[in-house]
KEBA-650292 format. One record per residue (C-alpha): x, y, z; residue in three letters; residue number from 1. Coordinates in nm, 4 decimals, padded with zeros to 6 digits. Example, Ala and Ser with C-alpha at 12.3 -4.5 7.8 and 13.67 -1.06 7.14 Angstrom:
2
> c1, c2, c3, type, seq
> 01.2300, -00.4500, 00.7800, ALA, 1
> 01.3670, -00.1060, 00.7140, SER, 2
! end
This chain:
173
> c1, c2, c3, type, seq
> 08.3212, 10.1362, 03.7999, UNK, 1
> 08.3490, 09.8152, 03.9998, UNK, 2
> 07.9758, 09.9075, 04.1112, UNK, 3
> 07.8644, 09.9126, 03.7427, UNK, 4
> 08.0655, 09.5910, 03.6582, UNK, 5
> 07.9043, 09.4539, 03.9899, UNK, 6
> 07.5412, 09.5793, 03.8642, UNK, 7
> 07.6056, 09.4583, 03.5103, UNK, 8
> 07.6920, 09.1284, 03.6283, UNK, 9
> 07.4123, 09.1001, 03.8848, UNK, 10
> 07.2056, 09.2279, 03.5685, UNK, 11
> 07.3464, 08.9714, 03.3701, UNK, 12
> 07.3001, 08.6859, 03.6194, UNK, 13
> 06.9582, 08.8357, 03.6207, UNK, 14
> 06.8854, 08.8533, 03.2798, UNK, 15
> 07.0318, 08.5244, 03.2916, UNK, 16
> 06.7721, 08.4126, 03.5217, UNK, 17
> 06.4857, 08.5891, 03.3297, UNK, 18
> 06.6214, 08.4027, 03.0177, UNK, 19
> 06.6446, 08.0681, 03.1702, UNK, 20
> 06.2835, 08.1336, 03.3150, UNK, 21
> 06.1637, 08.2430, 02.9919, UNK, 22
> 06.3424, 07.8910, 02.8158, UNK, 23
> 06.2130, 07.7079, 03.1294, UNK, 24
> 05.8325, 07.9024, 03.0335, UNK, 25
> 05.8855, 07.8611, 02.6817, UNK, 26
> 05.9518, 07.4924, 02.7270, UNK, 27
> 05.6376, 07.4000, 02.9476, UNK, 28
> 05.4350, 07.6029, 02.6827, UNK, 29
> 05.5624, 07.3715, 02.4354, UNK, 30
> 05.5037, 07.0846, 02.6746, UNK, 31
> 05.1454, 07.2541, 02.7781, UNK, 32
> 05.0930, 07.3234, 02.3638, UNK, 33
> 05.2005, 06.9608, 02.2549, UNK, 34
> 05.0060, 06.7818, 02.5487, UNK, 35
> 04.6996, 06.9655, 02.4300, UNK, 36
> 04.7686, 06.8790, 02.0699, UNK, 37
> 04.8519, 06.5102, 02.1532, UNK, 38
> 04.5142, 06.5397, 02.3651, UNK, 39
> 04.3522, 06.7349, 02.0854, UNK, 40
> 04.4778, 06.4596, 01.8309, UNK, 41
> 04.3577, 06.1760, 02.0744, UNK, 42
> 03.9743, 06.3181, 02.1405, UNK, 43
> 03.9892, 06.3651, 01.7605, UNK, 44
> 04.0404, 06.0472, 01.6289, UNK, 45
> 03.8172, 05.9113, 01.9114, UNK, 46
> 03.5280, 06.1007, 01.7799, UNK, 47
> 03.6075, 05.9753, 01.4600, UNK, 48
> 03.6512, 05.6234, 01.5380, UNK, 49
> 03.3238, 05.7028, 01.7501, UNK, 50
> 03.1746, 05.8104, 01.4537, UNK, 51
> 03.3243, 05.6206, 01.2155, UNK, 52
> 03.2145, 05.3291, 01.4675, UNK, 53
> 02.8674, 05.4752, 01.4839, UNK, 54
> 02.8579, 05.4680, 01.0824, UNK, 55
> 02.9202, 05.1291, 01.0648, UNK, 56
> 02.6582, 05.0422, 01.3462, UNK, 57
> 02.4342, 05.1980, 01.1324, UNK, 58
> 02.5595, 05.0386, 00.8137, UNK, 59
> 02.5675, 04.6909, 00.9729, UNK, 60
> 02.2026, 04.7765, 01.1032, UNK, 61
> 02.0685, 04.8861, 00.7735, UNK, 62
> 02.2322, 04.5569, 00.6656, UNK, 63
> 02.1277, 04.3746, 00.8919, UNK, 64
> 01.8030, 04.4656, 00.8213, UNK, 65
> 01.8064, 04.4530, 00.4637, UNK, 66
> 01.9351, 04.0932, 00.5154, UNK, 67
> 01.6304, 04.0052, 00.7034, UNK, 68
> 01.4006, 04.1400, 00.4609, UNK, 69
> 01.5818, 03.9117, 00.2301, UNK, 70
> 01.5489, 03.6101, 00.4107, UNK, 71
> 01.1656, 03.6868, 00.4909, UNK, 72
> 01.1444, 03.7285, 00.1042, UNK, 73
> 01.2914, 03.4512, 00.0577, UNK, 74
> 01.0867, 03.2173, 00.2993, UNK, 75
> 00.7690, 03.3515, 00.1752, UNK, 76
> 00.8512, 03.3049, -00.2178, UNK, 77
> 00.9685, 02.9251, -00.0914, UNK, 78
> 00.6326, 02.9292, 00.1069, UNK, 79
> 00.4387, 03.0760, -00.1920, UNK, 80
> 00.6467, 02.7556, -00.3966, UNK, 81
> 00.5202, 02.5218, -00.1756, UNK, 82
> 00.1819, 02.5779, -00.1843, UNK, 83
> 00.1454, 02.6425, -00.5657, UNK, 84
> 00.3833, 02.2846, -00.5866, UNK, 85
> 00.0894, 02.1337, -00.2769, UNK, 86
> -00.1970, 02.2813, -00.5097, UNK, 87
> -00.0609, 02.1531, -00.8273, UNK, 88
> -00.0234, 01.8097, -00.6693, UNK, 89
> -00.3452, 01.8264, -00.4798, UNK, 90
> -00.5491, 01.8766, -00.8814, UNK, 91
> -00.3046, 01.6257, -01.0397, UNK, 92
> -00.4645, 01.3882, -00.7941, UNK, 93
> -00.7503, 01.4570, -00.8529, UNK, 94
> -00.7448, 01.4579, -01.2426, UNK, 95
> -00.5631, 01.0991, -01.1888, UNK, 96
> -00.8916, 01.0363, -00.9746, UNK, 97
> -01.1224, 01.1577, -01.2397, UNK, 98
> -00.9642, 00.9415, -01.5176, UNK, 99
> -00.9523, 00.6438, -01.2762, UNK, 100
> -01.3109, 00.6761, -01.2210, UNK, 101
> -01.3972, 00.7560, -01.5919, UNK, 102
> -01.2219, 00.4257, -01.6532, UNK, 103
> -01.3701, 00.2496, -01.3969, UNK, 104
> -01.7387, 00.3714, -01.5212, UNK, 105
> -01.6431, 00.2705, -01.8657, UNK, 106
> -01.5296, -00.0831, -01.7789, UNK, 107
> -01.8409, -00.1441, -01.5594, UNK, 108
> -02.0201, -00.0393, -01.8772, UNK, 109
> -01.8435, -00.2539, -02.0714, UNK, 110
> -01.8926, -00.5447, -01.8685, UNK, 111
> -02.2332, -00.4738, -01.8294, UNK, 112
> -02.2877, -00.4532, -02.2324, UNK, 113
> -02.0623, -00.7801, -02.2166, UNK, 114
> -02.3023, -00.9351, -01.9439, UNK, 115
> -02.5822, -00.8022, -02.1607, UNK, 116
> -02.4799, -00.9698, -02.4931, UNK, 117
> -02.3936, -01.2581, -02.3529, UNK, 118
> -02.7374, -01.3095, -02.1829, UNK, 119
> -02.8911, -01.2010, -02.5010, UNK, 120
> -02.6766, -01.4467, -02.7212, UNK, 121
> -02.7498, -01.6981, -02.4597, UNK, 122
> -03.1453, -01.5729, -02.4693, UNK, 123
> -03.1325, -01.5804, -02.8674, UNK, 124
> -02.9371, -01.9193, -02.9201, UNK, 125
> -03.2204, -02.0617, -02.6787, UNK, 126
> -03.5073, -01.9004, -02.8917, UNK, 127
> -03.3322, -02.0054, -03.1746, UNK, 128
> -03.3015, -02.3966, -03.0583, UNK, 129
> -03.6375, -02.3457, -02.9455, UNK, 130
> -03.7627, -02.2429, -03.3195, UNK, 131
> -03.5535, -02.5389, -03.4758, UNK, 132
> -03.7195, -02.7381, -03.2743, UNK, 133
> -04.0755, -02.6730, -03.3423, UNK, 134
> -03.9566, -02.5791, -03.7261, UNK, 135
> -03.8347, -02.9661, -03.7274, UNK, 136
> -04.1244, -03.0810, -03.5713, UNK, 137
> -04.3619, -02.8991, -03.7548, UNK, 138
> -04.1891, -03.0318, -04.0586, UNK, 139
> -04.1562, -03.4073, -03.9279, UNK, 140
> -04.5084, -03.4112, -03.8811, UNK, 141
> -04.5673, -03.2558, -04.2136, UNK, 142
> -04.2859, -03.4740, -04.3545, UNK, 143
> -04.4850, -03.7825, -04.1455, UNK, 144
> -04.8497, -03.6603, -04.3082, UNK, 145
> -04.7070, -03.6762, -04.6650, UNK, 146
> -04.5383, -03.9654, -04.6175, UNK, 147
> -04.8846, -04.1043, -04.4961, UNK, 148
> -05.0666, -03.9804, -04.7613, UNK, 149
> -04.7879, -04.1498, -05.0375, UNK, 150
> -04.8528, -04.4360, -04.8687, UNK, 151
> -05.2758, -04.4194, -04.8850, UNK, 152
> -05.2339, -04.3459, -05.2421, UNK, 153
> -04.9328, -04.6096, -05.3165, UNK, 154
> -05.1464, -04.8661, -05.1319, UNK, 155
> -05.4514, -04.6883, -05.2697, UNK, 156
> -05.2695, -04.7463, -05.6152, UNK, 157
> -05.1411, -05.0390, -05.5875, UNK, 158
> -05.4802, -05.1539, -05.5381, UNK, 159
> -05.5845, -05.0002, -05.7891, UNK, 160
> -05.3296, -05.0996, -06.0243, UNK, 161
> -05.3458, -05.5080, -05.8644, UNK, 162
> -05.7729, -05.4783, -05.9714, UNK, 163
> -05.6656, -05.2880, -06.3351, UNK, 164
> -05.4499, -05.5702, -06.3835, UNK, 165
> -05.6996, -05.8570, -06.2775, UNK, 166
> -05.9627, -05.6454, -06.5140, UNK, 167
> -05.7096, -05.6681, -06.8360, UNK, 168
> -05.6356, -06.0334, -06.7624, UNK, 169
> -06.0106, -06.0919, -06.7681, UNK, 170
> -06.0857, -05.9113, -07.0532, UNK, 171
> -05.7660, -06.0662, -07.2119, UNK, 172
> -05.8807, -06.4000, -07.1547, UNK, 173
! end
């Protein structure tokens, strides 16, 4: 009986044993199992922070992009502005140069028709005190030839009239 008490304690010490290894086994499993989780867990959210990461490369790319489109859009409408402001500027000059011209032509025109007039007042007050003229000479000499005459006929007259007037006083007396 002391055997069996002897072999049921040894068994017990070894059960003992085989339960502490088993606790001991159990525990590194659950060491081993939440290590690999914790490492599971770990490469997990790395790949998604890797991908999340690579996501927002690509966002920030596509943005990126799309923001340089938008600034070449922009510099090319601003270029586009430029040259339709240079080309509106570029005609408004030259319309400014038209209607400076136009008024220059029509001022030398005037001044011509000015120049023109005046030489042809100055040509017609000349022919005109040229016509007086010979008007009043032609009528001083015609004034001058009456006058002449009147006087051969007064004198012509008076003549007469002096021998009439002898002739009655003869007859008279």
């Amino acid at each position: 009986a002391v055997v069996s008490t002897q072999s049921t304690g040894e068994e017990v010490r070894r059960e003992e044993r085989v339960l502490r290894a088993r606790l001991a086994e159990k525990k590194l499993t659950a060491v081993r199992v939440r290590k690999h989780y914790r490492d599971y867990c770990c490469r997990m959210r790395k790949r998604m922070v890797n991908k999340g990461a690579r996501e927002e490369q690509s966002f920030i790319k596509q943005f990126e992009k799309g923001l340089k489109l938008q600034k070449e859009r922009i510099l090319q409408v601003k270029k586009e502005g430029r040259e339709r402001q240079e080309e509106k500027e570029r005609k408004y000059r030259e319309e400014v140069k038209k209607v400076e011209q136009m008024h220059t032509d029509q001022v030398e025109l005037m001044q011509e028709k000015l120049n023109n007039e005046r030489g042809e007042k100055v040509c017609w007050t000349e022919e005109r005190a040229k016509q007086l003229k010979r008007y009043r000479a032609k009528k001083r000499a015609a004034m001058k030839k009456t006058i002449e005459e009147l006087q051969k006929e007064l004198i012509a007259s008076e003549d007469s009239l002096h021998f009439k007037t002898q002739d009655i006083k003869k007859l008279c007396n």
